[in-house]
C-alpha positions as CSV (number, residue, x, y, z in Angstrom):
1,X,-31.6,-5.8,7.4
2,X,-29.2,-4.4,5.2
3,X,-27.8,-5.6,1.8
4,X,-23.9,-6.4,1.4
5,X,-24.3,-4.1,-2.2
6,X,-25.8,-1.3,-0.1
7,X,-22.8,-1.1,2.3
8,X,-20.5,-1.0,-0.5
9,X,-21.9,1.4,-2.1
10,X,-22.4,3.4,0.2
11,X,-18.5,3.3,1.8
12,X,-17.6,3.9,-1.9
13,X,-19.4,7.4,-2.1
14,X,-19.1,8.3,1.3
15,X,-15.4,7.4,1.4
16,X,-12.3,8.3,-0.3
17,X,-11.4,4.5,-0.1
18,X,-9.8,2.8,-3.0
19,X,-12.0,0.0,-4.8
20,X,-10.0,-2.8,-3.7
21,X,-10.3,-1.6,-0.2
22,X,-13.4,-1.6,-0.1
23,X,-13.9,-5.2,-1.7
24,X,-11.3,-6.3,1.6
25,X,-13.7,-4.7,4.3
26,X,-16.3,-5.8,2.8
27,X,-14.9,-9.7,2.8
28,X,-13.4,-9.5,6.2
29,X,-17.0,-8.3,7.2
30,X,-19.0,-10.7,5.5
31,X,-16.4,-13.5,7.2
32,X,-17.3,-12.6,10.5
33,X,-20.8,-12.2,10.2
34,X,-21.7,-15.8,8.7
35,X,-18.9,-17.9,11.1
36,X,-20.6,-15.5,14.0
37,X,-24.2,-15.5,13.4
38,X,-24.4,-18.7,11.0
39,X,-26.3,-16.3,8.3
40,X,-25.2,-17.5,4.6
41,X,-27.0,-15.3,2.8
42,X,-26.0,-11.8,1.7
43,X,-28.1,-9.3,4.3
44,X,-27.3,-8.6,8.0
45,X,-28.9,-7.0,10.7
46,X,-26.2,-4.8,12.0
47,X,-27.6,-5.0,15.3
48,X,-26.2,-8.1,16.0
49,X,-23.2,-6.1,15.9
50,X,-23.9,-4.9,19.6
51,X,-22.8,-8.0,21.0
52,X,-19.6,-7.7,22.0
53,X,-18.7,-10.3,24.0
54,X,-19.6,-12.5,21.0
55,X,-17.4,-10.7,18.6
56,X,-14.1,-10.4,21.6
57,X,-14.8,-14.5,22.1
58,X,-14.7,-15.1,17.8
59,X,-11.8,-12.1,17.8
60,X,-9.5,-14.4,20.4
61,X,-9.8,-17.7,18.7
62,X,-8.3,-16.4,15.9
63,X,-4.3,-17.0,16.4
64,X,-2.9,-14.3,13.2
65,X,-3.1,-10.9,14.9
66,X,-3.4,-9.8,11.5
67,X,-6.4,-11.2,10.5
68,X,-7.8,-9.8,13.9
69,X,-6.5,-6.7,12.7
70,X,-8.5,-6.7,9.0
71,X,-11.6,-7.7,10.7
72,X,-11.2,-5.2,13.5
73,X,-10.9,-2.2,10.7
74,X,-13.5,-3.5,8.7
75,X,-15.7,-3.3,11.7
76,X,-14.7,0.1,12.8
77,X,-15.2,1.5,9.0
78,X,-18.2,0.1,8.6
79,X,-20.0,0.8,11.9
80,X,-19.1,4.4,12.0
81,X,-21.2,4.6,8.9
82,X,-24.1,3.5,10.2
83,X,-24.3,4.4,13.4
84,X,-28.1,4.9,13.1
85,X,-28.2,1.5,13.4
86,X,-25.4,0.0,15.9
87,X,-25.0,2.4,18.8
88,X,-22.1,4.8,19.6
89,X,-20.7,2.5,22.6
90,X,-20.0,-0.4,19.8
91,X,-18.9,1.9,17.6
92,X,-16.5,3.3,19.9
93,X,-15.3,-0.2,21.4
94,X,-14.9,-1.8,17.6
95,X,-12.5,1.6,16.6
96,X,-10.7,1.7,20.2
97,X,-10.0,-1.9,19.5
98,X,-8.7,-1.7,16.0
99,X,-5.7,0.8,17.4
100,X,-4.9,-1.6,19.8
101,X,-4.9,-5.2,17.3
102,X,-2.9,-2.4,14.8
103,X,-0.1,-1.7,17.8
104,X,-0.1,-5.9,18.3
105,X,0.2,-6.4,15.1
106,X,3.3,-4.1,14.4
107,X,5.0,-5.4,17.6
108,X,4.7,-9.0,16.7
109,X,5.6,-8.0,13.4
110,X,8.4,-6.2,14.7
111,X,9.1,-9.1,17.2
112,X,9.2,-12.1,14.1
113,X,12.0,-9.7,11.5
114,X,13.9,-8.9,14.8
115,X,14.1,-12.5,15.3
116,X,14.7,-13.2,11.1
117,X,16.7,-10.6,10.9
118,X,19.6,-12.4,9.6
119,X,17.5,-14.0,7.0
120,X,16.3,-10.5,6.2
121,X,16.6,-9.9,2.0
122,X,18.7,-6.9,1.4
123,X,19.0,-4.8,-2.2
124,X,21.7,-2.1,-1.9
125,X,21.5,1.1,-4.3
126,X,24.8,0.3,-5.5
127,X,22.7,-3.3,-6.4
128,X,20.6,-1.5,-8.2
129,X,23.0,0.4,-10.0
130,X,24.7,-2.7,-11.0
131,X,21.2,-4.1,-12.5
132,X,20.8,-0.5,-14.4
133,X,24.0,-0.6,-16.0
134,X,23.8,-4.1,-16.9
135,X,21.1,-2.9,-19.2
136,X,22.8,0.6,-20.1
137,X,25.3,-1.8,-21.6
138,X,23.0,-3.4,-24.1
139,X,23.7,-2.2,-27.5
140,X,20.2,-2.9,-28.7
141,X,17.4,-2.0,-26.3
142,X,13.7,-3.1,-26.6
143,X,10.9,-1.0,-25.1
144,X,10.7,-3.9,-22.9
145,X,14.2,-3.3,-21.8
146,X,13.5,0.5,-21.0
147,X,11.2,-0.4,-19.7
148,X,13.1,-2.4,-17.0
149,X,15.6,0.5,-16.9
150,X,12.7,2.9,-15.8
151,X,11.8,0.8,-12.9
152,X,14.8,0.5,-11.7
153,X,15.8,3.9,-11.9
154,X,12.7,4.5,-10.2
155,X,13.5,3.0,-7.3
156,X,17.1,4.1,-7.0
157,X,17.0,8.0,-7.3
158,X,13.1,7.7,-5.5
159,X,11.8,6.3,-1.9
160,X,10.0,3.0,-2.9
161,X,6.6,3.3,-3.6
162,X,3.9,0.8,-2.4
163,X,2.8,-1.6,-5.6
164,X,-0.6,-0.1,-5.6
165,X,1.1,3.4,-6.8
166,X,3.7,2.9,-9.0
167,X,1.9,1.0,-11.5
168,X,-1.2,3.6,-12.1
169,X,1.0,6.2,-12.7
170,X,0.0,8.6,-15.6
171,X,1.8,10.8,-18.0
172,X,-1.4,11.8,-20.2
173,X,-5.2,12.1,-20.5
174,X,-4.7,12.6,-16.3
175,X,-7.3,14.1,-13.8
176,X,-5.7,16.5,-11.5
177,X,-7.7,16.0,-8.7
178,X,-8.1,12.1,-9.5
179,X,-5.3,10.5,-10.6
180,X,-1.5,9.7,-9.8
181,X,0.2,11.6,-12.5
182,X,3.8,13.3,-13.4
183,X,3.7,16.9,-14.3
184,X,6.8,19.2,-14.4
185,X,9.4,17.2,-13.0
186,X,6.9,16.4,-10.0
187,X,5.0,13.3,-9.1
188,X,1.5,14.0,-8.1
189,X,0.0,11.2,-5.6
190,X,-3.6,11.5,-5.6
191,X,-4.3,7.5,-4.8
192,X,-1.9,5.8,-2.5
193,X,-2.9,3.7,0.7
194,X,-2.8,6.7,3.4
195,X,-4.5,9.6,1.3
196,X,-6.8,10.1,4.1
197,X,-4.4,11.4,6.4
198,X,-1.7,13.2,3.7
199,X,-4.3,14.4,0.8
200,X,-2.7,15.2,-2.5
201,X,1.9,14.8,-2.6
202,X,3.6,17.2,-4.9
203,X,7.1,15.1,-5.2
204,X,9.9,16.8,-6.7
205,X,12.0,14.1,-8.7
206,X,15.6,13.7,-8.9
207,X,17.1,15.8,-11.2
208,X,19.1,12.5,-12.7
209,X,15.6,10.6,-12.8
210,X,13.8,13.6,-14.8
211,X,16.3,13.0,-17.9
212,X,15.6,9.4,-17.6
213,X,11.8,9.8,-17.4
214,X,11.9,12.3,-20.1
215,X,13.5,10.3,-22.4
216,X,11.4,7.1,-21.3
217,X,8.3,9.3,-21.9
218,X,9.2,10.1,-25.8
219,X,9.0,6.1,-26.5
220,X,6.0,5.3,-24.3
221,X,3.1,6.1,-26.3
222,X,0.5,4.5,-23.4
223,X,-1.4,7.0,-21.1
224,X,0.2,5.4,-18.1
225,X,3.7,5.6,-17.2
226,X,4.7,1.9,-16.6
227,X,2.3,0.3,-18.9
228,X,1.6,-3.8,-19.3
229,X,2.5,-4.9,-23.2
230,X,-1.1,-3.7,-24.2
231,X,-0.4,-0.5,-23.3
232,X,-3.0,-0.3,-20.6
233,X,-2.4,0.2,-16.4
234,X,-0.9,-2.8,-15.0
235,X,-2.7,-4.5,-11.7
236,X,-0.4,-4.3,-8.8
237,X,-0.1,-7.9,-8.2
238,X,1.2,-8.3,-11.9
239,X,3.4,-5.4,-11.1
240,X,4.8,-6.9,-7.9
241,X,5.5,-10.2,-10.0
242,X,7.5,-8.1,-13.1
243,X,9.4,-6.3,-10.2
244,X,10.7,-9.7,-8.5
245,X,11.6,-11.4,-11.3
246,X,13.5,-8.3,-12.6
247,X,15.1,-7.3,-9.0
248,X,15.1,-10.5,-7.3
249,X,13.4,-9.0,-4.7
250,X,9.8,-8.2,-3.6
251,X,8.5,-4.2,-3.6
252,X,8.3,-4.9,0.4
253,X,12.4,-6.0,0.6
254,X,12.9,-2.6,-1.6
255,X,11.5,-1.0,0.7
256,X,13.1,-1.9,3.8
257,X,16.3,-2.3,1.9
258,X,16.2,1.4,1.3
259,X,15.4,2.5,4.9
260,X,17.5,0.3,6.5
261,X,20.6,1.3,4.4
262,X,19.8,5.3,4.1
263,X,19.1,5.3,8.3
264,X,22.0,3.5,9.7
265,X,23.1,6.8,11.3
266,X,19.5,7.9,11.8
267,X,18.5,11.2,10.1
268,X,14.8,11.9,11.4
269,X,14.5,15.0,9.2
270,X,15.3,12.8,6.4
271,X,13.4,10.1,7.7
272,X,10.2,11.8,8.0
273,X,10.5,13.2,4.2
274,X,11.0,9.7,3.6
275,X,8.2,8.4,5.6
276,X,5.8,10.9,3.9
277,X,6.5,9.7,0.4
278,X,6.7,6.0,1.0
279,X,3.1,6.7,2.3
280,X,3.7,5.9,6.4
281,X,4.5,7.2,9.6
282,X,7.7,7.6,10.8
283,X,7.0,5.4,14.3
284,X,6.2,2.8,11.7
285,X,9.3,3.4,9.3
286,X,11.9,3.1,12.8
287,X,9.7,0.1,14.3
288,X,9.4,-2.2,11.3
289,X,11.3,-1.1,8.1
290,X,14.8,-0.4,9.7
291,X,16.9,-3.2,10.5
292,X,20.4,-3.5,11.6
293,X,22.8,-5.1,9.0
């Protein structure tokens, strides 16, 4: 038997896995194990985890294809680190599964926005524009209103970054090796969702962003680039929330707004650039995020 602390801990240090990532495997995991195995307390024998015609029966009851898909990488993470205990076939069948629920997934999600796609949200950069110079125009400006000017000109001379990046951004008292941090006119990417596969991103900004940031980062006296009113690194839900009731529009409909309306004419050497700062593939950028308007 092993403890539900001991697996955490030990896919935090064995794992360059953000915290909150691990608290989701960790939950999708537990799920599965008490509705399967009717255990309620917080220890489970991983063999269990060998029958797999018990997990593909609980797997197809469940109707969202992306719940199937959470549990399914929860599995495959956390069977490949104890393989000691649950042998290489399961192993093996949990992670061969997981790429098969992901390419479900994206296809039904694919399938549903196709079928939306005229209810599909859409943010132009000249939108954008519009919402920065409606605060240019503002004889007196707050730090909350530069603030909201930063953002914005964030995402208009940048490709949007996911909520868990922007937000833990820092511009002093940064680890190199650690952190998300700007440093001469570049934005380093340390933490982001798909560090795994990319490592550390050296992002050259936009020469019309730099003078914007510089002049953003002589008023901001807090450590972190896009700080909450304490000064301290804001949680990317409350992020997320600030960015919608600013914009309009969620950090997702930025996101596709900006793919769909750079790629109409398809440029895949722009694309991919893209596609490695926005933190995906491009296979994922042309299947879900562009849409025709």
């Amino acid at each position: 038997m092993i403890s539900r602390s001991a697996i955490t801990k030990k896919l935090a240090k064995s794992r360059n896995i953000r915290e909150n990532s691990v608290k989701t495997y960790i939950q999708n995991f537990n799920k599965l194990y008490k509705e399967l195995f009717n255990v309620f307390d917080d220890k489970y024998d991983l063999k269990l985890l060998n029958d797999h015609n018990k997990i593909r029966k609980y797997l197809k009851q469940i109707e969202n294809f992306n719940t199937r898909k959470n549990i399914m990488v929860a599995l495959c993470i956390i069977s490949k680190e104890y393989e000691d205990r649950i042998n290489a076939k399961s192993v093996k069948y949990f992670c061969k599964n997981m790429k098969t629920i992901k390419k479900k997934t994206e296809k039904e999600y694919a399938k549903k926005n196709a079928k939306d796609g005229k209810k599909f949200a859409f943010l132009s950069k000249d939108d954008l524009l519009d919402k920065y110079e409606y605060y240019e125009k503002m004889k007196k400006r707050d730090l909350l209103t530069k603030k909201k000017m930063m953002i914005i000109a964030f995402y208009i001379y940048m490709p949007p970054l996911r909520a868990q990046e922007l937000p833990g951004i820092k511009i002093r008292n940064y680890n190199l090796k650690k952190d998300n941090y700007i440093l001469n006119n570049n934005l380093i990417l340390n933490i982001y969702k798909t560090n795994k596969f990319y490592g550390q991103k050296k992002i050259p900004l936009n020469p019309k962003l730099i003078k914007i940031v510089d002049e953003w980062e002589t008023i901001n006296k807090s450590d972190f680039f896009i700080p909450n009113t304490k000064g301290e690194q804001m949680t990317p839900n409350n992020f997320s929330v600030f960015v919608k009731r600013l914009l309009g529009a969620s950090i997702n409909t930025l996101r596709h707004s900006y793919i769909t309306e750079k790629y109409k004419g398809i440029d895949y050497e722009g694309m991919e650039n893209d596609a490695y700062i926005m933190g995906h593939n491009i296979c994922t950028q042309q299947k879900i995020y562009k849409k025709k308007i």
